[in-house]
MARKOLMAR-665865 format. One record per residue (C-alpha): residue number from 1; residue in one letter; y negated, z, x negated. Coordinates in steps of 0.02 Angstrom, whole numbers. Layout:
N
kelum nr: NUM	rest: a	yy: Y	zz: Z	xx: X
...
This chain:
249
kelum nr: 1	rest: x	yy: -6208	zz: 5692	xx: 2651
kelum nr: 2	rest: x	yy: -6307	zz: 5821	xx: 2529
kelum nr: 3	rest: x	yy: -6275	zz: 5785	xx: 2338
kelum nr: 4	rest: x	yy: -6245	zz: 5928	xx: 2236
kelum nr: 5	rest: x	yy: -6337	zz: 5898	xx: 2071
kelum nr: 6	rest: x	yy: -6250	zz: 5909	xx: 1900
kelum nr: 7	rest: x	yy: -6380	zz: 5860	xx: 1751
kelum nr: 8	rest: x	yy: -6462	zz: 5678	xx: 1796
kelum nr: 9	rest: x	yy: -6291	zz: 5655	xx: 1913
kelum nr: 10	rest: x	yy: -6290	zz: 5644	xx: 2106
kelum nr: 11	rest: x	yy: -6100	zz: 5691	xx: 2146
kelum nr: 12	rest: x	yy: -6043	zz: 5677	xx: 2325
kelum nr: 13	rest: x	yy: -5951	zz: 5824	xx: 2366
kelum nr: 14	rest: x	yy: -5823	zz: 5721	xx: 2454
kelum nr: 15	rest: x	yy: -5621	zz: 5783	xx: 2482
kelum nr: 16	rest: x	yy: -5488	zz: 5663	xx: 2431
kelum nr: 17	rest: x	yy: -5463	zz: 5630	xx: 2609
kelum nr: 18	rest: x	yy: -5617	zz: 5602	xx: 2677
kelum nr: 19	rest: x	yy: -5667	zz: 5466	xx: 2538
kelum nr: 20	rest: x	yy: -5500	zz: 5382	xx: 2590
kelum nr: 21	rest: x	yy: -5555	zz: 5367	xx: 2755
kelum nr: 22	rest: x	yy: -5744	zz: 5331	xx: 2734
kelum nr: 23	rest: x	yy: -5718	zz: 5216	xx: 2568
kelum nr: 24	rest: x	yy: -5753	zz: 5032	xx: 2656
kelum nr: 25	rest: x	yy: -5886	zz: 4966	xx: 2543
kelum nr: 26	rest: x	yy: -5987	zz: 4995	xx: 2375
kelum nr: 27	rest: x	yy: -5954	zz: 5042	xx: 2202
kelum nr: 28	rest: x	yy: -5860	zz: 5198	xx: 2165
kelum nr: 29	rest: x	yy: -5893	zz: 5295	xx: 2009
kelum nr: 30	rest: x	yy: -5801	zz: 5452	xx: 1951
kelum nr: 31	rest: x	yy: -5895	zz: 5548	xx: 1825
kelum nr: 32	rest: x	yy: -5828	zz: 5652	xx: 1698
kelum nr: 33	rest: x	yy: -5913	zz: 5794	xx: 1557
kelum nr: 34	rest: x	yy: -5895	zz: 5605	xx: 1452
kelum nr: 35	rest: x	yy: -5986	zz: 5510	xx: 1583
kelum nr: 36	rest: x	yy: -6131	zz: 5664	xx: 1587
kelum nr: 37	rest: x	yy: -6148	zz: 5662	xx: 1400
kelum nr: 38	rest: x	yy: -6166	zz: 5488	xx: 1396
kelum nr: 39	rest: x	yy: -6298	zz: 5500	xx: 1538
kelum nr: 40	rest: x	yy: -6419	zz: 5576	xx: 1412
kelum nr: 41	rest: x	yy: -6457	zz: 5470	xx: 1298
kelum nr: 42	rest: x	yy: -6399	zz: 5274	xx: 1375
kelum nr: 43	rest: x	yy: -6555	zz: 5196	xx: 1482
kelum nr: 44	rest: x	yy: -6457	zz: 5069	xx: 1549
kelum nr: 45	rest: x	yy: -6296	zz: 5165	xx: 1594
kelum nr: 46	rest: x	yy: -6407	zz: 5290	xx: 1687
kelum nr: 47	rest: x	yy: -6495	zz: 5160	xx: 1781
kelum nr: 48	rest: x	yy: -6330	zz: 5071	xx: 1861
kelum nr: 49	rest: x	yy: -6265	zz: 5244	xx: 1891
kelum nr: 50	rest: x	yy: -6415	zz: 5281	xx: 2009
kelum nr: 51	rest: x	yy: -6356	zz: 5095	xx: 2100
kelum nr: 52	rest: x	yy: -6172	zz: 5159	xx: 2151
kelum nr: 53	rest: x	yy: -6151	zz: 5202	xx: 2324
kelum nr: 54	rest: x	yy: -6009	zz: 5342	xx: 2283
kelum nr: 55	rest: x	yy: -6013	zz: 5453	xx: 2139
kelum nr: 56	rest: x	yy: -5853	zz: 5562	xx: 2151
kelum nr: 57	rest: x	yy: -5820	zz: 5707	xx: 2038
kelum nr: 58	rest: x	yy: -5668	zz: 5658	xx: 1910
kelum nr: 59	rest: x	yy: -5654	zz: 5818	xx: 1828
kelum nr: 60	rest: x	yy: -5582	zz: 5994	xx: 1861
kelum nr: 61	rest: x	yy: -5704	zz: 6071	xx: 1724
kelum nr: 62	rest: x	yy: -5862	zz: 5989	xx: 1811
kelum nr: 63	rest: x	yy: -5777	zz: 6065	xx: 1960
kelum nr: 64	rest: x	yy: -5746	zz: 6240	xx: 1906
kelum nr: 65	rest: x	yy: -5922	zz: 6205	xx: 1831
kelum nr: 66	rest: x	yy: -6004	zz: 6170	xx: 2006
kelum nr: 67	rest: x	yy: -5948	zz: 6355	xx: 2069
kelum nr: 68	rest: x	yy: -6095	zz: 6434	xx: 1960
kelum nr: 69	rest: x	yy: -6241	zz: 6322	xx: 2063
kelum nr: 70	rest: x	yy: -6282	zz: 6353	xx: 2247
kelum nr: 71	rest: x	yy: -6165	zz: 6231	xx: 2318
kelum nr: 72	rest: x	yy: -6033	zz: 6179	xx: 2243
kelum nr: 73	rest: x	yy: -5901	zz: 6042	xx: 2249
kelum nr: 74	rest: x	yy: -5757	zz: 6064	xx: 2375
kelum nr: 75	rest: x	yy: -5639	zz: 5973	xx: 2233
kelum nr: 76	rest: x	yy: -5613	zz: 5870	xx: 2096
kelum nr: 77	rest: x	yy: -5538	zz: 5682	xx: 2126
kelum nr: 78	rest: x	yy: -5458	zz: 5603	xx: 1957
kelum nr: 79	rest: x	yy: -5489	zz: 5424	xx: 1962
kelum nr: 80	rest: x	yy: -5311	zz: 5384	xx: 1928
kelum nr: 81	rest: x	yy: -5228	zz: 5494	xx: 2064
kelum nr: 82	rest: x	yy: -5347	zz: 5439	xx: 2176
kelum nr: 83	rest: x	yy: -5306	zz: 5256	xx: 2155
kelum nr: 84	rest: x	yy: -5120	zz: 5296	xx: 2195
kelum nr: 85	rest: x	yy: -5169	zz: 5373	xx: 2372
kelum nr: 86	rest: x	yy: -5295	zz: 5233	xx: 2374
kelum nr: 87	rest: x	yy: -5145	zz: 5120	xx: 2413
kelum nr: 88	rest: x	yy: -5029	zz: 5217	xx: 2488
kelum nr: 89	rest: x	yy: -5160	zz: 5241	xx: 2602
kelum nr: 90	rest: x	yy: -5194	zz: 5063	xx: 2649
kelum nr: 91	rest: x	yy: -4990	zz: 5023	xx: 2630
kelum nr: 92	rest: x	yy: -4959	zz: 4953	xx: 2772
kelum nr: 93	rest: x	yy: -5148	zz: 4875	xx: 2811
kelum nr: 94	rest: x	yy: -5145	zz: 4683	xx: 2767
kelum nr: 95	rest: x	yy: -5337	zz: 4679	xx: 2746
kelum nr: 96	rest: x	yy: -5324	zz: 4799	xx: 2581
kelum nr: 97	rest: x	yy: -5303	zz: 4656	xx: 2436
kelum nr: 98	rest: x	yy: -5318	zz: 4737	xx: 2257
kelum nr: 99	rest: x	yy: -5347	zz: 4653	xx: 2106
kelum nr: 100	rest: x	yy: -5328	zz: 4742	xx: 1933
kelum nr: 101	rest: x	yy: -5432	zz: 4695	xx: 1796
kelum nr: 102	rest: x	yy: -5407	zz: 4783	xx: 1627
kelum nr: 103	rest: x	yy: -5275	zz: 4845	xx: 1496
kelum nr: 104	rest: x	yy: -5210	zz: 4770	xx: 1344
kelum nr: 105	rest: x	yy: -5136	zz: 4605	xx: 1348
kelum nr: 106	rest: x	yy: -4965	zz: 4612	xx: 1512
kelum nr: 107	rest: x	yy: -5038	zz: 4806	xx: 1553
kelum nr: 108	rest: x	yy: -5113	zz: 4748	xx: 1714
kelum nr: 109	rest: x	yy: -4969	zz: 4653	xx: 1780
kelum nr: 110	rest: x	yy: -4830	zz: 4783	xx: 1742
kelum nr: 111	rest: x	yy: -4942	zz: 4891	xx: 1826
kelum nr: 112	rest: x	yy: -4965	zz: 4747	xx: 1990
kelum nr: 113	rest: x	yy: -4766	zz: 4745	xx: 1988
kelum nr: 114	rest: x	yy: -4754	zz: 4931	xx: 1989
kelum nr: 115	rest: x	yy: -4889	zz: 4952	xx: 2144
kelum nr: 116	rest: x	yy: -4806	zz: 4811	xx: 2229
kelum nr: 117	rest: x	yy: -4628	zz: 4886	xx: 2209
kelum nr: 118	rest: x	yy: -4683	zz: 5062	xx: 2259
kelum nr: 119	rest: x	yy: -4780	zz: 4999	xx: 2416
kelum nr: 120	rest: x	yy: -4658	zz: 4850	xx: 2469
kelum nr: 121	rest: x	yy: -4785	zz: 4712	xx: 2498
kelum nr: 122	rest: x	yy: -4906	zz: 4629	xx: 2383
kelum nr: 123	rest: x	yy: -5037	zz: 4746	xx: 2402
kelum nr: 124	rest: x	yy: -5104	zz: 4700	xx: 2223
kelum nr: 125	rest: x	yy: -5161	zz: 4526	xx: 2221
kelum nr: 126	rest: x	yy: -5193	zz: 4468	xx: 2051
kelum nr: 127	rest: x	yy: -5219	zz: 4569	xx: 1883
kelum nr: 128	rest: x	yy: -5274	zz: 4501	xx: 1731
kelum nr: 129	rest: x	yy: -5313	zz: 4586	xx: 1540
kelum nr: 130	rest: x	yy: -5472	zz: 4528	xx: 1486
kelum nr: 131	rest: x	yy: -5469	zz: 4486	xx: 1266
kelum nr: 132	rest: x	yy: -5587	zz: 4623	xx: 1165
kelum nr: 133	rest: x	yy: -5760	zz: 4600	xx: 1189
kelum nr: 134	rest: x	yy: -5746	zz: 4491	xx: 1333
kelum nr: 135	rest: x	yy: -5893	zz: 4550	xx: 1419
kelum nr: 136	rest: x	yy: -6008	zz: 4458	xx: 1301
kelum nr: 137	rest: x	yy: -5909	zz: 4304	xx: 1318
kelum nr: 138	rest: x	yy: -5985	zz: 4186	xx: 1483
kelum nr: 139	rest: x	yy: -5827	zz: 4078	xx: 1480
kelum nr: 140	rest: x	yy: -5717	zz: 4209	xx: 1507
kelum nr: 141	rest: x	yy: -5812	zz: 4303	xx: 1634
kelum nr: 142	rest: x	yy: -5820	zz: 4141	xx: 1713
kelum nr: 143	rest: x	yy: -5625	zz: 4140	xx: 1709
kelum nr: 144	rest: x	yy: -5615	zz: 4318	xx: 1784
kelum nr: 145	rest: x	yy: -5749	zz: 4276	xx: 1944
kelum nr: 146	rest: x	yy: -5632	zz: 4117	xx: 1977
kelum nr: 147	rest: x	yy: -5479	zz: 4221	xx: 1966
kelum nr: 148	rest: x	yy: -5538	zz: 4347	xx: 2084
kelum nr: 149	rest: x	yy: -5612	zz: 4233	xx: 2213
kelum nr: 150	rest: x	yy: -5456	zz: 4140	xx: 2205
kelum nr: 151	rest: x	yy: -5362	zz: 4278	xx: 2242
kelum nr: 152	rest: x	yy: -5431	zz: 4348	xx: 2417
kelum nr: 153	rest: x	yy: -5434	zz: 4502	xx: 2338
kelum nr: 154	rest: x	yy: -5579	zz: 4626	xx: 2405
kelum nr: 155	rest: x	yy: -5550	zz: 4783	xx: 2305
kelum nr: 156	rest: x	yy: -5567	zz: 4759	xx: 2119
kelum nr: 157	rest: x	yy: -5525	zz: 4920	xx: 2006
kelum nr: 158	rest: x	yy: -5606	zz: 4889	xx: 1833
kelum nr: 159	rest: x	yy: -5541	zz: 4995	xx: 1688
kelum nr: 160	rest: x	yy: -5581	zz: 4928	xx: 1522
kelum nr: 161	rest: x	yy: -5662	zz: 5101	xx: 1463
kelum nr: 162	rest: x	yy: -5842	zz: 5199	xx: 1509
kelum nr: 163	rest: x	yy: -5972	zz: 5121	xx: 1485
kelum nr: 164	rest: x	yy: -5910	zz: 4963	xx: 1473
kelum nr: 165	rest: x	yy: -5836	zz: 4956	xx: 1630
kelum nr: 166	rest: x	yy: -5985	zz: 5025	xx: 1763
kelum nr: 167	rest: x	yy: -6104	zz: 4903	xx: 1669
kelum nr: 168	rest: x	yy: -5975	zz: 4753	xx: 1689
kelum nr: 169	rest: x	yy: -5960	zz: 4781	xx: 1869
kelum nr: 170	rest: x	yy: -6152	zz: 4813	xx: 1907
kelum nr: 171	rest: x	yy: -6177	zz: 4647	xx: 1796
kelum nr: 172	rest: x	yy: -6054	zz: 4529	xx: 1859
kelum nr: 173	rest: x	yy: -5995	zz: 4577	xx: 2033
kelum nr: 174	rest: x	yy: -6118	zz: 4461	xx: 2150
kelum nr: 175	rest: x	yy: -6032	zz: 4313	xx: 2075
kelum nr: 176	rest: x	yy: -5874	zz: 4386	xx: 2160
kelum nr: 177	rest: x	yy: -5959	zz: 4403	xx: 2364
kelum nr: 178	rest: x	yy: -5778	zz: 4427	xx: 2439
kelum nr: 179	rest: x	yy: -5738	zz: 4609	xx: 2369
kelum nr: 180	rest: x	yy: -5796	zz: 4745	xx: 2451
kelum nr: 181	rest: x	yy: -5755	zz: 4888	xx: 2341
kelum nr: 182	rest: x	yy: -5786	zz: 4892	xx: 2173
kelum nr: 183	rest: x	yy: -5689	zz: 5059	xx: 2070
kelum nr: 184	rest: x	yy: -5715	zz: 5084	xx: 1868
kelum nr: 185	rest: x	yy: -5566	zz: 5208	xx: 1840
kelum nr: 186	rest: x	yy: -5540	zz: 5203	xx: 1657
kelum nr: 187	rest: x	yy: -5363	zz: 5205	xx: 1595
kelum nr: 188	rest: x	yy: -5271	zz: 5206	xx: 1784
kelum nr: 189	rest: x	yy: -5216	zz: 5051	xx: 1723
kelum nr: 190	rest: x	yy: -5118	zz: 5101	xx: 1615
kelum nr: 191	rest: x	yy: -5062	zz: 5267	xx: 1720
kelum nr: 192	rest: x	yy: -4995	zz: 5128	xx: 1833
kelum nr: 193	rest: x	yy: -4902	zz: 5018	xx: 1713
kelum nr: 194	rest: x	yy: -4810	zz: 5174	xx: 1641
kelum nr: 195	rest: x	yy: -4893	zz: 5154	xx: 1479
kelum nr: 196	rest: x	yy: -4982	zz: 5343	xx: 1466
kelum nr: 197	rest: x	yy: -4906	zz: 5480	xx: 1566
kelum nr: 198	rest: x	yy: -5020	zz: 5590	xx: 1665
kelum nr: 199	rest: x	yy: -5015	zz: 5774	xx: 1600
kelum nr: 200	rest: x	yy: -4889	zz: 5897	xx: 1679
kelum nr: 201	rest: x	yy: -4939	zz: 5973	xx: 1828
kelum nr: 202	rest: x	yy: -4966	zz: 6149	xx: 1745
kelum nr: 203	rest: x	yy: -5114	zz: 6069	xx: 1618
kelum nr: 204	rest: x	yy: -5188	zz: 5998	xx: 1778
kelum nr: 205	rest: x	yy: -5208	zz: 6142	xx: 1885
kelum nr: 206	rest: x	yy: -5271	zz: 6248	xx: 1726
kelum nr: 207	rest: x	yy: -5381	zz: 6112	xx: 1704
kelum nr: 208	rest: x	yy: -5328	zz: 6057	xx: 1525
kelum nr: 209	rest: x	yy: -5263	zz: 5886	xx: 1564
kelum nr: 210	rest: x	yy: -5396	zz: 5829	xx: 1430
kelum nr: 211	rest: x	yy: -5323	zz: 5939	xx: 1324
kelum nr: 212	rest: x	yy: -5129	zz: 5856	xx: 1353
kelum nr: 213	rest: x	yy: -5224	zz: 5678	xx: 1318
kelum nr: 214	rest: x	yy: -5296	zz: 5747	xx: 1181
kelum nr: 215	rest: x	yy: -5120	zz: 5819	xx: 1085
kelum nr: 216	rest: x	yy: -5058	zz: 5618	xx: 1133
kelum nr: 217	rest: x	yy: -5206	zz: 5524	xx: 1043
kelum nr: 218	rest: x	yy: -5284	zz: 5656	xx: 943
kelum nr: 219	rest: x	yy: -5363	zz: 5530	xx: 817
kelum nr: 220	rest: x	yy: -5433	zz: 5403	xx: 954
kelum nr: 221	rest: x	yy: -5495	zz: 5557	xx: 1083
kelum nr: 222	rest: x	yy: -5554	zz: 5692	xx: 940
kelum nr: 223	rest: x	yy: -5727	zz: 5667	xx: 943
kelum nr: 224	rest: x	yy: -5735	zz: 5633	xx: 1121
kelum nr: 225	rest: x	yy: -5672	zz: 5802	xx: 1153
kelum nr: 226	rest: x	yy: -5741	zz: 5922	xx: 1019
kelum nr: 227	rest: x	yy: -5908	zz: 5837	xx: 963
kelum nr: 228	rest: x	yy: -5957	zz: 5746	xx: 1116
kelum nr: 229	rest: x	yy: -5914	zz: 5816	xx: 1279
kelum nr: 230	rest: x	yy: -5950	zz: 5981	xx: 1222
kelum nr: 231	rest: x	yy: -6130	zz: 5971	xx: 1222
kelum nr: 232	rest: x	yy: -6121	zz: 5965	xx: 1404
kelum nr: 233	rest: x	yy: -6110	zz: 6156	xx: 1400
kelum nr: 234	rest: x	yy: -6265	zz: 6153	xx: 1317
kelum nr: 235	rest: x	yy: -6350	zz: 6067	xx: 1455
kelum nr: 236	rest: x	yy: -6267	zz: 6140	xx: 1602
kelum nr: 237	rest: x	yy: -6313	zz: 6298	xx: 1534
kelum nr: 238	rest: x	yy: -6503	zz: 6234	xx: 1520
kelum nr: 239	rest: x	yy: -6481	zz: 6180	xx: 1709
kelum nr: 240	rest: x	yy: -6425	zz: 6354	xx: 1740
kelum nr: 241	rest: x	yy: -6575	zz: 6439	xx: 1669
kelum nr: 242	rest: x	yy: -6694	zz: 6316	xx: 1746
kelum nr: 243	rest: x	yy: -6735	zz: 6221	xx: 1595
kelum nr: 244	rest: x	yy: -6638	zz: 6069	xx: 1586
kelum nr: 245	rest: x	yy: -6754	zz: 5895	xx: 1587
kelum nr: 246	rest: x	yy: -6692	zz: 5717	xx: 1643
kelum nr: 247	rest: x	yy: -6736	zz: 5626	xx: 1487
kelum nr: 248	rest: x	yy: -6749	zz: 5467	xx: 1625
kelum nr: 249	rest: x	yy: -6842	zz: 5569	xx: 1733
């Protein structure tokens, strides 16, 4: 399949339903204008990014984006609606065995009660909130590869926040040989658990769900939005022109 080029990003351009039915094995990544930004200027982030065997698009403004180049993508997957088809999809196949690792402290397991509830069998595994910081902390990463061996799980959606969360997985996941497919979907987590409601349809299609997230945690997401991710324009518009550089290049 022919990437479609967005900055230093190689983005499948996948449909929902085709990536549930070809999504088997790897690590899946779902970049976002906060991902891209981010993809400038952090060496290491860039480098595991280049690693992941499918890069979906996440957002309805890189979408929309994608219509000025030559090809363009055929949609835009959010990482947290995906997951939701991800297991209604595999319902009723015993082989699918999630485990949920992320959250703050009982997130993760209201949201394994939830999935379980909604899909009648116990599809999700195991589920665990790591403490702050954990990643730098061997005997707790230790705890987490036990956890998820001991489990049987072979699907393992990590959402403890971008970057954290792609360089956890590229880091740590060959001391966990039994899963299969690795997914770092940011706050799906807590989309699950009931914790943070997605946007209303209506922000979606006009693509301002960041905007609805935004009005919820305006403090927390502020510079995100309106210093950060708005230098992508800046770069897409370089791409555009013909002047836009990998800095990793």
């Amino acid at each position: 399949m022919k990437f479609i080029r967005i900055l230093n990003v190689n983005i499948l351009p996948i449909t929902q339903n085709r990536l549930l039915c070809e999504l088997e094995k790897g690590v899946l990544y779902t970049p976002n204008l906060d991902h891209l930004i981010k993809l400038q200027h952090d060496r290491e982030f860039y480098d595991i990014y280049q690693q992941a065997e499918w890069v979906v698009c996440d957002s309805k403004i890189l979408y929309l984006s994608s219509k000025l180049l030559k090809q363009s993508l055929p949609m835009a997957i959010p990482g947290s609606s995906f997951f939701t088809a991800f297991y209604n999809y595999h319902a009723k196949n015993p082989n699918c065995k999630i485990f949920l690792l992320g959250a703050a402290e009982g997130v993760a397991k209201k949201a394994m009660e939830n999935i379980n509830r909604r899909v009648g069998r116990q599809i999700v595994v195991g589920a665990h909130s790591p403490s702050y910081g954990f990643e730098k902390k061997q005997n707790e990463n230790e705890k987490i590869y036990k956890m998820i061996n001991e489990s049987g799980a072979n699907v393992v959606l990590v959402g403890v926040g971008c970057p954290k969360q792609e360089k956890w997985i590229f880091t740590h996941k060959d001391k966990m040989p039994g899963v299969d497919i690795w997914m770092a979907l940011g706050a799906t987590i807590d989309f699950e658990a009931g914790n943070i409601k997605r946007a209303p349809k209506i922000f979606q299609i006009l693509a301002m769900e960041w905007f609805y997230r935004f009005l919820k945690e305006p403090k927390r997401l502020f510079r995100r939005y309106f210093i950060d991710d708005i230098q992508f324009f800046y770069y897409f518009a370089k791409q555009l022109l013909g002047l836009y550089k990998d800095p990793f290049a």
